[in-house]
Steps between C-alpha positions, in 0.01 A plus 500: 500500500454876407356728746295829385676789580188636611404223742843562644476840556158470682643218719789720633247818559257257711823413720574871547136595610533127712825665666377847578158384660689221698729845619241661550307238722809488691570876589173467662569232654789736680341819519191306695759349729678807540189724618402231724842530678484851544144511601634253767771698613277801547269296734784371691673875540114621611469221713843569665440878539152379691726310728741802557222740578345299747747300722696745731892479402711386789850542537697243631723671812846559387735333786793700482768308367843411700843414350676235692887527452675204586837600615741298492789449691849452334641195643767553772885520385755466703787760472844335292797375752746737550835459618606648760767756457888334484635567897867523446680307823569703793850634495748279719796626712800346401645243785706743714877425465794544711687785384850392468742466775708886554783552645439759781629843455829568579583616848797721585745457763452687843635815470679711796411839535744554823738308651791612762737374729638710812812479723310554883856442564878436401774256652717612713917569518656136437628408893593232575489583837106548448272214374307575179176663524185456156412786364148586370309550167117596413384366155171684407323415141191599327406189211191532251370176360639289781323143571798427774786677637831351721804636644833279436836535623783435286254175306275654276296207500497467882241663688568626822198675568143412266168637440636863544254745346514711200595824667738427821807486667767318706770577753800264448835396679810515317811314643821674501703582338409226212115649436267315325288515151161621533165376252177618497279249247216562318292244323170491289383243208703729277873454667708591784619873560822488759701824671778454641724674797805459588623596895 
């Protein structure tokens, strides 16, 4: 089938002038709806102005506000153990021992610081026409360190007199003519001091 360019040509220009009035019809459309949303606006603004100008604004009253801090506590801790400090053991005497057994100190003999013996008197002339008549002696002594003194005559170790102080003396018989030995003894824990006289 063969279509005349002509034909064609008004076809496509009737669609065009279709298209533009159908924009048209539609912009409108828009604009109408458009002005009848602003003229709505305006009545609502004047219509809220209205109500401004006439009802008496109030306020509300502002309650002053308050800020509540909750505090809270920490939770109680208890302090780490300690230990106590390290005591060291009260110091303890030794047990008291016996000091060893000592001799005691030497102790020296008595010592005479005087000693005498004195004729009171002498024998008289062998007679034998006259009987025989003692004569006497005096033994005096003067003994440091002395526990006990005795006199002996002719035994050392026989007293004939005991318990004779430390500073003393004695008047004696002596037979004749034979005489006699004399002793004056000392003793202490330290030994025995002896004089001796012989009449």
């Amino acid at each position: 089938m063969l279509i005349n360019p002509r034909h064609a040509a008004s076809a496509g220009l009737a669609a065009l002038v279709a298209c533009a009035m159908l924009f048209a019809a539609c912009s409108a459309e828009e604009q109408s709806s458009a002005t009848s949303t602003a003229d709505a606006a305006v009545e609502a603004v004047d219509d809220t102005a209205a109500t401004t100008a006439t009802t008496p604004a109030t306020t509300p009253a502002t309650q002053p506000e308050t800020t509540t801090t909750a505090t809270t506590a920490p939770p109680p801790t208890d302090p780490p153990p300690t230990d106590p400090p390290p005591t060291d053991p009260p110091p303890t005497d030794p047990p008291p021992t016996d000091p060893p057994p000592t001799d005691p100190p030497a102790v020296d003999p008595p010592t005479f610081t005087s000693f005498n013996a004195t004729n009171v008197s002498a024998c008289a002339a062998p007679d034998v026409s006259i009987a025989t008549i003692a004569r006497m002696v005096t033994l005096s002594w003067e003994i440091e360190g002395a526990d006990s003194v005795y006199v002996a005559i002719d035994n050392v170790d026989g007293a004939f007199e005991e318990n004779l102080p430390a500073v003393g003396s004695m008047q004696l018989d002596v037979p004749c003519p034979d005489g006699n030995t004399f002793y004056v003894v000392a003793e202490n824990a330290g030994g025995r001091t002896v004089m001796e006289a012989q009449r």
